[in-house]
C-alpha positions in Angstrom: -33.7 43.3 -13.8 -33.1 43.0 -17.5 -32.0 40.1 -18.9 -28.2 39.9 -20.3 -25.9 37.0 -21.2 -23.8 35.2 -18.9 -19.9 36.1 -18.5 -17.9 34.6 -21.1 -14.9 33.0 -18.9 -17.3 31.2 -16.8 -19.6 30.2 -19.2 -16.0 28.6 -21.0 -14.7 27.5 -17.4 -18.0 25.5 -16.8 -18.5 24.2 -20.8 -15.6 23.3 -21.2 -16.1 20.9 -24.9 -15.2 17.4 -23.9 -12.6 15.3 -26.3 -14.5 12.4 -28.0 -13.9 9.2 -26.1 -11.9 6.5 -27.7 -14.1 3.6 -28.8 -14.3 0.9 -26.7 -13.6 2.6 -23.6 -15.1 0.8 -20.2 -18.1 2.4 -19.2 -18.6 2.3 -15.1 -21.8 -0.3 -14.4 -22.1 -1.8 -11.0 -23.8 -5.0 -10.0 -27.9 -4.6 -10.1 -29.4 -6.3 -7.6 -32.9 -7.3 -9.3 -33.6 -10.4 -10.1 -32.2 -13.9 -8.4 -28.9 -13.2 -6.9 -26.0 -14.1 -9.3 -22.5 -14.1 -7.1 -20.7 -14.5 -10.5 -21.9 -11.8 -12.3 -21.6 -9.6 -9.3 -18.1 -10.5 -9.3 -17.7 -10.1 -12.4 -18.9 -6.5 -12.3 -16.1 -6.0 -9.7 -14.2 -5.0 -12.6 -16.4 -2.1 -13.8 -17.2 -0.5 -10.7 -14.3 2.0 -10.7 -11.6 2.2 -7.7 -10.2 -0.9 -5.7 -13.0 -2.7 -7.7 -11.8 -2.8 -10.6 -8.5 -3.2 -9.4 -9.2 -6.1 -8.2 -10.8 -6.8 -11.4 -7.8 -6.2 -13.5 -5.8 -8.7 -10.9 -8.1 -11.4 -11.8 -7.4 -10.5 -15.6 -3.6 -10.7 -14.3 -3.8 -14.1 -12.4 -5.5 -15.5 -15.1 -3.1 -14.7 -17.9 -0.6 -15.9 -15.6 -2.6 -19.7 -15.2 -3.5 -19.6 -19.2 0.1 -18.8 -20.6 2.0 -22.1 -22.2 5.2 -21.5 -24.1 3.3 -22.5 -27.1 1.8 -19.3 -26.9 5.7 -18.0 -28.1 7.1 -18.2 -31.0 10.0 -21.0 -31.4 13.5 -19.1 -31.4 16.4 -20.3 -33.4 18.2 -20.4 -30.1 15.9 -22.2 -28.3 17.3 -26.1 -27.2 15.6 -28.8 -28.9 13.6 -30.5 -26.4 12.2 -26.5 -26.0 11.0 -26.7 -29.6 8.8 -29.9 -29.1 5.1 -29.1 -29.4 4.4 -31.1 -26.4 7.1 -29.4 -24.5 6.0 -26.2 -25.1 1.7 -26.8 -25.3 2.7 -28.3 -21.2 5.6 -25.5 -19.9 3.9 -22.8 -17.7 4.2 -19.5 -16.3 6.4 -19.7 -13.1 4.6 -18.7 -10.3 5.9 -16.6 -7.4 3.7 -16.2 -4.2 5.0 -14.4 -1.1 2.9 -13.3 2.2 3.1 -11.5 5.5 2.9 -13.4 8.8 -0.3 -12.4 9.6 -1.8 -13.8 7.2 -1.1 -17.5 8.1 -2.3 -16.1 11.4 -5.6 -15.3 9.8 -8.0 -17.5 7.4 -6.4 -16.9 4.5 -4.0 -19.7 6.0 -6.4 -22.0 4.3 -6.8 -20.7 0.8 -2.6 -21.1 1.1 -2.9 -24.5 2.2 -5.0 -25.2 -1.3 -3.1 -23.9 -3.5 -0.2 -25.6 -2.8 -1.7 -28.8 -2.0 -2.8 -28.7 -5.5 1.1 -27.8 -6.5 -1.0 -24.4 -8.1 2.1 -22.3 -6.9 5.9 -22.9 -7.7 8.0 -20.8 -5.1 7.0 -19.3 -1.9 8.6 -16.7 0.5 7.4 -15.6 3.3 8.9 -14.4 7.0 9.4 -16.2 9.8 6.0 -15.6 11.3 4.5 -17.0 8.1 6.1 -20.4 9.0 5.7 -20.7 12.5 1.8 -19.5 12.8 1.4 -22.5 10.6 2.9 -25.5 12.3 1.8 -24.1 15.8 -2.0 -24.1 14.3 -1.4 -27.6 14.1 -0.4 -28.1 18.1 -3.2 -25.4 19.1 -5.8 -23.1 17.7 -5.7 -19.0 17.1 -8.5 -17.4 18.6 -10.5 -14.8 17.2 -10.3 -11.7 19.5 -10.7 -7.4 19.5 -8.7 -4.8 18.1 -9.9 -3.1 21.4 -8.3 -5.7 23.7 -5.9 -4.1 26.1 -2.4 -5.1 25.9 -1.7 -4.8 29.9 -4.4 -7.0 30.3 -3.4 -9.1 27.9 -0.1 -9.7 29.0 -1.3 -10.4 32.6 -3.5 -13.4 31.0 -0.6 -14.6 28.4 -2.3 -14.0 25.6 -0.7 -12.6 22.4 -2.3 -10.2 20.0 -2.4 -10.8 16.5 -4.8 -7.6 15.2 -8.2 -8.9 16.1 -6.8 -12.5 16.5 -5.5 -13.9 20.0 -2.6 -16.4 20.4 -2.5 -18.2 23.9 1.4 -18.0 24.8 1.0 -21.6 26.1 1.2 -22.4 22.1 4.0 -21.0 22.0 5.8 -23.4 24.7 3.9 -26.3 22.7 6.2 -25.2 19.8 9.4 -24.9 21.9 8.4 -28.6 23.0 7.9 -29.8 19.4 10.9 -28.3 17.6 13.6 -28.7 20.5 14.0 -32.2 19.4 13.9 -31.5 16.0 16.9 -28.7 16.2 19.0 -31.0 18.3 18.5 -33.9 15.5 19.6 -30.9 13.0 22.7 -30.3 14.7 23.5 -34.0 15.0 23.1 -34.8 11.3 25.3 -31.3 10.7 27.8 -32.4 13.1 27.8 -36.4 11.8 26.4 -36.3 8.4 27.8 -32.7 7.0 24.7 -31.4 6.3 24.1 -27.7 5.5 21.3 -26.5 7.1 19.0 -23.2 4.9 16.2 -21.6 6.1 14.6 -23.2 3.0 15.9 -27.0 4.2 15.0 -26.2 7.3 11.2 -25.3 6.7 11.4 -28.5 4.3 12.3 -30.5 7.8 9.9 -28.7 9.5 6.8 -29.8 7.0 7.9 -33.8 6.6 7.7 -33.4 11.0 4.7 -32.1 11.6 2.5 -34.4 9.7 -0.5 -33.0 9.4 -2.6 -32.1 6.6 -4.3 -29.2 7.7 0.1 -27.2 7.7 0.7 -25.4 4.5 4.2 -26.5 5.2 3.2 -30.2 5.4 2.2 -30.0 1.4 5.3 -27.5 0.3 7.2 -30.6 1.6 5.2 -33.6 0.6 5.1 -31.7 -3.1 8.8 -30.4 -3.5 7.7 -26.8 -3.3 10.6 -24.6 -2.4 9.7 -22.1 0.8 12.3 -19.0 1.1 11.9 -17.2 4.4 15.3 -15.0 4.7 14.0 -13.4 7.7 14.1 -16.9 9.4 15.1 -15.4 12.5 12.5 -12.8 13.6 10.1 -14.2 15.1 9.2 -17.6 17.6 11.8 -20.0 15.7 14.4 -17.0 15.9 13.5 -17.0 20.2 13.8 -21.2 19.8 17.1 -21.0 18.1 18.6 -18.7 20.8 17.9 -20.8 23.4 19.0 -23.7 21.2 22.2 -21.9 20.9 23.1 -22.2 25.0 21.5 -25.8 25.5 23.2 -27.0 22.0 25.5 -24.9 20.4 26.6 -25.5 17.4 23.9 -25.2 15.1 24.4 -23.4 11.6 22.0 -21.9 9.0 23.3 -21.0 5.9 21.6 -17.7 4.2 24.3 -17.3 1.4 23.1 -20.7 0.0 20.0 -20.2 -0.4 20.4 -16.9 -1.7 21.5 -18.3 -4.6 19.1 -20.8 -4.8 16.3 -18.3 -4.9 17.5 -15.7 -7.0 18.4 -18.6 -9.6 14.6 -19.8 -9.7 14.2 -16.6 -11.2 16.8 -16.1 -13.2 17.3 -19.8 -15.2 13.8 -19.0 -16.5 15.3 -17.5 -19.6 12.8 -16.0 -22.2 11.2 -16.3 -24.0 9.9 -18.3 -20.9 7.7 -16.5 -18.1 7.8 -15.9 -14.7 4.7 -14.3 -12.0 4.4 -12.6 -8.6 1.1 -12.8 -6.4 2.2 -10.8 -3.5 0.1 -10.2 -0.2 1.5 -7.6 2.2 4.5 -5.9 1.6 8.1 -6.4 3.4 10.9 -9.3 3.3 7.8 -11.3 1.1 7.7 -8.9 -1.4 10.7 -7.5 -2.2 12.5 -11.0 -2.0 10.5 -12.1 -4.7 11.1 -8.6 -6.8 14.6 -9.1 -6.3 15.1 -12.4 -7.5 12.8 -11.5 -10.6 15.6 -8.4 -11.3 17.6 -11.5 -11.9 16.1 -12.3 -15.5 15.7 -8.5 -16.1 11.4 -8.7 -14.6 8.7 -10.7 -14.1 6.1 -11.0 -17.0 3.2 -10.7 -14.6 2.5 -9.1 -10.9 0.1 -8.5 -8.7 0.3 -7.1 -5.1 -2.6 -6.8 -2.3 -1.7 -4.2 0.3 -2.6 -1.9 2.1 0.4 0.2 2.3 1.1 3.4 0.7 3.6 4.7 -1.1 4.6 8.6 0.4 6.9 7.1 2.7 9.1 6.0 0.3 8.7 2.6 1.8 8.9 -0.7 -0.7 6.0 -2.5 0.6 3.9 0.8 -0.3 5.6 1.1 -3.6 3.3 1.0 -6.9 4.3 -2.1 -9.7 5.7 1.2 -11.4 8.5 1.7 -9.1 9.8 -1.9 -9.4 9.7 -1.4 -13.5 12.8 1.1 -12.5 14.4 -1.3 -11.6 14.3 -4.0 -13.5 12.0 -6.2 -11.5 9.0 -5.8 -13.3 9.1 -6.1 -18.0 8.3 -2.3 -18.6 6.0 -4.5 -21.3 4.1 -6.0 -18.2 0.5 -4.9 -17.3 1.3 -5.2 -13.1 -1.6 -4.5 -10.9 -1.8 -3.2 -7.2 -5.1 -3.6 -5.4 -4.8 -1.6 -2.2 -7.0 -3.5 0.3 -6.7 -5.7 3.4 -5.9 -9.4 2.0 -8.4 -11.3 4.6 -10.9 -10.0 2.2 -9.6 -10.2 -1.3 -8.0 -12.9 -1.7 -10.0 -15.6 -1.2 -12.3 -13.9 -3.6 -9.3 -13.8 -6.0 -8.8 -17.9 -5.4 -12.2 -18.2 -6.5 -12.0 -16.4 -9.5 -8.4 -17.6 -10.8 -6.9 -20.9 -9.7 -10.3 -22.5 -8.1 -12.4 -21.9 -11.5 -8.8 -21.9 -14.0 -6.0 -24.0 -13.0 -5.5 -26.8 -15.3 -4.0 -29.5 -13.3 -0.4 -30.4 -13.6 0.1 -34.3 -14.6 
């Protein structure tokens, strides 16, 4: 067959002539294994790898700016107060730091990379749900045990034992709780009734960490260190069951939502600028938006980053992308917001290691 040239359109389909890249751009290199093992520089390459790698390697970027950021890093405005204009004011103020988490996760290890952080006071506000309270103190009265996805639920149920994912609660714990925080409600409703107090959810998880006094509760440090906990969902889950029955052997007993309400949404918003605010967000729900919400506030939060695994088709918030919250004013549209989509139990203690272990400067 004599030779002829190949057709035109498919030699210009295939060739198609590149644009130059701009200068600078990332190249993708992956961690090489030769040599002695180097965790940090294999971490470090996490962030040219390409996908939920470097993902996660832009979060650590974001977390960092977040730890690194002083208010002497702005400009002094002419309407800024005095004491705001003070070198040593501004070389010490910080980024405000946001940190809200899913239930499951206290249920998991990651409880203990929590329990750091704020021990350290390396966080400013938490939210989380009611699970995400509970699964902490009852840790403290009895262990979680690890389990199988594959464990059958009628089975289960027979033998009292809770599933949790791949993590098995013994329902006994739960009637340890009951036992522990009966007590407590009952002294809540006689310093409301005698005293006038005005039970939150926040006040109330405050109570709840000076009572269980132990070292191990992330609650026992938000307490000991003045760190406000927001859990609007207060009710769904163990302590919602323990305040039913609460309401027929006591009844009386009031929590007040609209106060504290207002007392989250203004930790967001009396952050005026040029001052700065940050979300670290694992899992998605009440935790996350909560935060976003209160952040809409001061028109965004300067930094963001959420690690989830839901997606965004649905329409659903926890699945949204940093994107969709920039619509709405809780995210700066000048803000460089990262999502990592990946299961938390993984990431973030990774994450710790890379930001607040290796970057926190501590407070005095």
């Amino acid at each position: 067959m004599a030779a002829e040239a190949p057709p035109a359109s498919a030699l210009d389909a295939v060739l198609l002539k590149s644009v130059e890249m701009p200068a600078g751009t990332p190249t993708v290199r992956g961690y090489d294994f030769e040599g002695e093992l180097n965790l940090q520089a294999m971490l470090d390459a996490m962030l040219t790898s390409g996908f939920q790698a470097t993902a996660f390697g832009r979060a650590v970027e974001e977390v960092n700016k977040m730890l690194a950021w002083r208010l002497s890093d702005e400009p002094v405005g002419e309407d800024e107060k005095d004491e705001e204009k003070d070198p040593a004011f501004r070389a010490s103020h910080r980024c405000k730091i946001f940190l809200g988490f899913t239930s499951n996760l206290i249920s998991s290890g990651v409880r203990e990379q929590l329990k750091f952080l704020i021990k350290h006071q390396m966080i400013d506000v938490l939210v989380t749900t009611a699970g995400g309270v509970e699964e902490d103190l009852i840790k403290v009265l009895a262990p979680t045990y690890l389990g199988e996805f594959e464990l059958k639920g009628e089975k289960l149920r027979k033998q009292g034992l809770n599933r949790i994912g791949n993590l098995l609660v013994p329902n006994d714990n739960y009637c340890k709780f009951e036992d522990w925080l009966m007590p407590i409600l009952d002294a809540m409703k006689k310093e409301q009734d005698e005293d006038g107090t005005q039970w939150t959810p926040s006040k109330v998880i405050h109570r709840l960490g000076l009572e269980i006094k132990d070292e191990s509760s992330v609650y026992y440090w938000a307490a000991k260190n003045n760190i406000p906990v927001y859990c609007p969902a207060l009710t769904d889950g163990s302590i919602g069951d323990m305040l039913y029955f609460h309401s027929f052997k006591n009844p009386g007993l009031v929590i007040d939502l609209v106060a504290d309400i207002r007392l989250m949404n203004d930790e967001a918003r009396t952050v005026g600028r040029p001052k700065k605010t940050g979300m670290l967000i694992l899992g998605g729900g009440v935790a996350k938006h909560h935060i976003n919400n209160a952040n809409l506030m001061r028109n965004g939060a300067d930094y963001a980053v959420y690690i989830n695994t839901a997606q965004e088709f649905d329409g659903s918030d926890s699945g949204a992308r940093p994107d969709e919250a920039v619509s709405w004013g809780k995210i700066r549209p000048e803000a460089h917001p990262v999502k990592v989509c990946a299961d938390a139990t993984l990431l973030f203690p990774i994450l710790v290691a890379q930001t607040f272990k290796k970057n926190f400067t501590p407070k005095p």
